[in-house]
N, C-alpha and C positions, 0 to 999 in steps of 0.2 A: 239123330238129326230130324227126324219126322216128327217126333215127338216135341220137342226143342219150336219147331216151325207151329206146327197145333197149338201149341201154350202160347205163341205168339199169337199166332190171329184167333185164338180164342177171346180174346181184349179189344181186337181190330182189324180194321182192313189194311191191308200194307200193301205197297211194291216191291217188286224184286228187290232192288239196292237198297229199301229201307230193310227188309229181312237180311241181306247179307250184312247190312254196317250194326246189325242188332245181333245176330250169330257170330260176326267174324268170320265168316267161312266167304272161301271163295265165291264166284255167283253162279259157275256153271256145276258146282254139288249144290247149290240152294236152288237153281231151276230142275235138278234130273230129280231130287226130291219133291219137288213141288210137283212134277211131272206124275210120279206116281200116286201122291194125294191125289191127285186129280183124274187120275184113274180108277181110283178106289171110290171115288165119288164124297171122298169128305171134304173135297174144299176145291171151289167154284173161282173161275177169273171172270173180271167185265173188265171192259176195255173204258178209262177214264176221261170222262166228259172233258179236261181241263186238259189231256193231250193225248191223242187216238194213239199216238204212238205206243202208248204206256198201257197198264191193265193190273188194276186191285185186284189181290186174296185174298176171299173169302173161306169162313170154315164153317162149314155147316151142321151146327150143332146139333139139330136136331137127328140127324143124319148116326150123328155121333155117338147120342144117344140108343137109339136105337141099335147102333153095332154094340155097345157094351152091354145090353140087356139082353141080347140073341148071344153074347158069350158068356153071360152067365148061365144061362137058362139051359146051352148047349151042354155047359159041364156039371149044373147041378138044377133040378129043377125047382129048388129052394132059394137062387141065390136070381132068380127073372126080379129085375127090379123095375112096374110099369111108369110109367111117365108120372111126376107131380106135380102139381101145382105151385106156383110161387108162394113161398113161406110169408106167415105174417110179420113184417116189419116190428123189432122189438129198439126202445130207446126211447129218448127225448124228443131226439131232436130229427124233425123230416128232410132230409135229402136232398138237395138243390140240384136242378139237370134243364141244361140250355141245349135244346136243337136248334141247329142252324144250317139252315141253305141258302140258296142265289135271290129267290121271290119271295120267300115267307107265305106261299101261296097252294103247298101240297103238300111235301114229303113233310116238313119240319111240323107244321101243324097238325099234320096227321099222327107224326111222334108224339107231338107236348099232347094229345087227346088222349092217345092211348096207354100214357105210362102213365094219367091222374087214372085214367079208367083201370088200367090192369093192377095199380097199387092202392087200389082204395082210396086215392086222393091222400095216400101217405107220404107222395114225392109231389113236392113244388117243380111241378113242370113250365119250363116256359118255352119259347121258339121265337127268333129274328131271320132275318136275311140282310145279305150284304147289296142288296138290291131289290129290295123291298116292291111287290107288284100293288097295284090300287085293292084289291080285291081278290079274297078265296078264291080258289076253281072250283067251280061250280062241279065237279064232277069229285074232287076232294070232300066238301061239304056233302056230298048225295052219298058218296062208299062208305063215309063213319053214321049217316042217319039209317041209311041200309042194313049195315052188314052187324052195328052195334049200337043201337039207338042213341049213338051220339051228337047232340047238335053243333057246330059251330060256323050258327047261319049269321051270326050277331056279331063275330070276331073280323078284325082288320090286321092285315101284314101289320108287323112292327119291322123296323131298321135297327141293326145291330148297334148302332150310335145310342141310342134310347137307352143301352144296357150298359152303358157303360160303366157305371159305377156300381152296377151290382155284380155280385161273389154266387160264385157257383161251385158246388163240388165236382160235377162233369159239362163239359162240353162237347155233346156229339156234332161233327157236320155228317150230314148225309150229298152232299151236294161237294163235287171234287173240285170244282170251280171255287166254290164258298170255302172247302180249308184253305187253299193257300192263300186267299184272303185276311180268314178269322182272325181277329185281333185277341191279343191279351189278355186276360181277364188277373182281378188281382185274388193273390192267396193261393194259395197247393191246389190249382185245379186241375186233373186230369182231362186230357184230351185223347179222344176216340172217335176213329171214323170210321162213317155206313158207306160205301160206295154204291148208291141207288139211284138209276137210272130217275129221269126226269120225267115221270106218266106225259107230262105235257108236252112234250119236245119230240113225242116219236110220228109214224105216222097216221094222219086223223083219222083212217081205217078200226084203228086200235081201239082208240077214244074211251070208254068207261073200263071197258077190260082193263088197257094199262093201268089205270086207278086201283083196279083190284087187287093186280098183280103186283103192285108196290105196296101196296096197304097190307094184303099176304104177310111180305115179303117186313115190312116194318115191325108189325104185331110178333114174328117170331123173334126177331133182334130184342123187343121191347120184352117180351114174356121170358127172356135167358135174365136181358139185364136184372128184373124187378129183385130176386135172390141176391145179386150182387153189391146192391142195392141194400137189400135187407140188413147182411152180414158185415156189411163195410160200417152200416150204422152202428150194428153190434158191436162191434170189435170197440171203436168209438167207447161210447156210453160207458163199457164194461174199465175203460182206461181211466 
């Protein structure tokens, strides 16, 4: 059953009820499991912008990682396998992937930055919002020239209407508000979501920290998917 729930939110963030009507299993074995993930420290709950009552699973993979490499290494010290880097993208054809949140003004931007930057500019990143703000956060635009000299002093929210007519292979929303929103897109596109806190919506005490701590917090999601990414295209091209 743990296992079963880990290959679940390995792919995404989910709720209680969306894991139990994806298991089949009752809800109070899918919470007393969840319960021990979550003791074991491999998978993380935030409480959802879009209703406090409720709270996303997350799985932390990096987390993850790290436990399978300390049981290799425990049982052989041939078999330590250290972290990689995301594999180089093999195929034709580049990878299409929509971020989408509430403003178009942090999180989603700071995704479409970081998946051109971490894939080489092998994946067509883009990013909307379902309520589109006038202008960047200034404090989103300062954590990508910072922390990876990336610019986007020059870039303006886009509204999710604008996209309408363009095909995507993924759709991530980071913004919980924004999925039950996202509309349709056409063609076999996969939908995945990031449950990440809104840097901008907490309190002003916080201010550039939270930028960091979601931009952290982006960049690991983004650095799992790129391989995902890579291999999906593979598979593709190879067909």
């Amino acid at each position: 059953m743990r296992w079963r729930l880990m290959a679940e939110l390995a792919g995404s963030d989910f709720r209680v009820r969306e894991l139990v009507t994806r298991l089949e299993q009752p809800q109070n074995l899918v919470s007393y499991h969840l319960r021990l993930l979550r003791d074991g420290g491999l998978v993380t709950a935030t409480r959802s912008s879009a209703d406090r009552r409720d709270s996303y699973y997350h799985l932390d993979l990096d987390r993850c990682a790290d436990e399978l490499a300390g049981s290799g290494a425990a049982l052989h010290p041939a078999l330590h396998t250290p972290p990689s880097s995301p594999p180089a993208r093999h195929g034709p054809r580049h990878p299409s992937v929509l971020f989408v949140c509430t403003g178009n003004s942090a999180r989603s931007p700071v995704a479409e930055a970081l998946l051109s930057y971490r894939s080489a500019g092998t994946v067509r990143a883009m990013s909307a919002g379902s309520r589109p703000k006038e202008h960047l956060h200034p404090d989103a635009v300062r954590v990508l020239r910072d922390r990876f000299g990336i610019d986007v002093s020059g870039r303006r929210p886009r509204h999710l209407e604008d996209l309408a007519d363009e095909s995507f292979d993924l759709v991530v929303t980071l913004c919980d508000k924004a999925r039950e929103v996202c509309p349709e897109f056409p063609g076999r596109v996969r939908r995945v979501h990031w449950s990440i806190p809104d840097p901008a919506a907490g309190d002003d005490a916080q201010g550039y920290a939270a930028f960091e701590r979601a931009t952290e917090e982006i960049d690991k999601r983004v650095w799992h998917l790129v391989p995902v990414l890579a291999t999906a295209n593979h598979g593709e091209s190879e067909r």
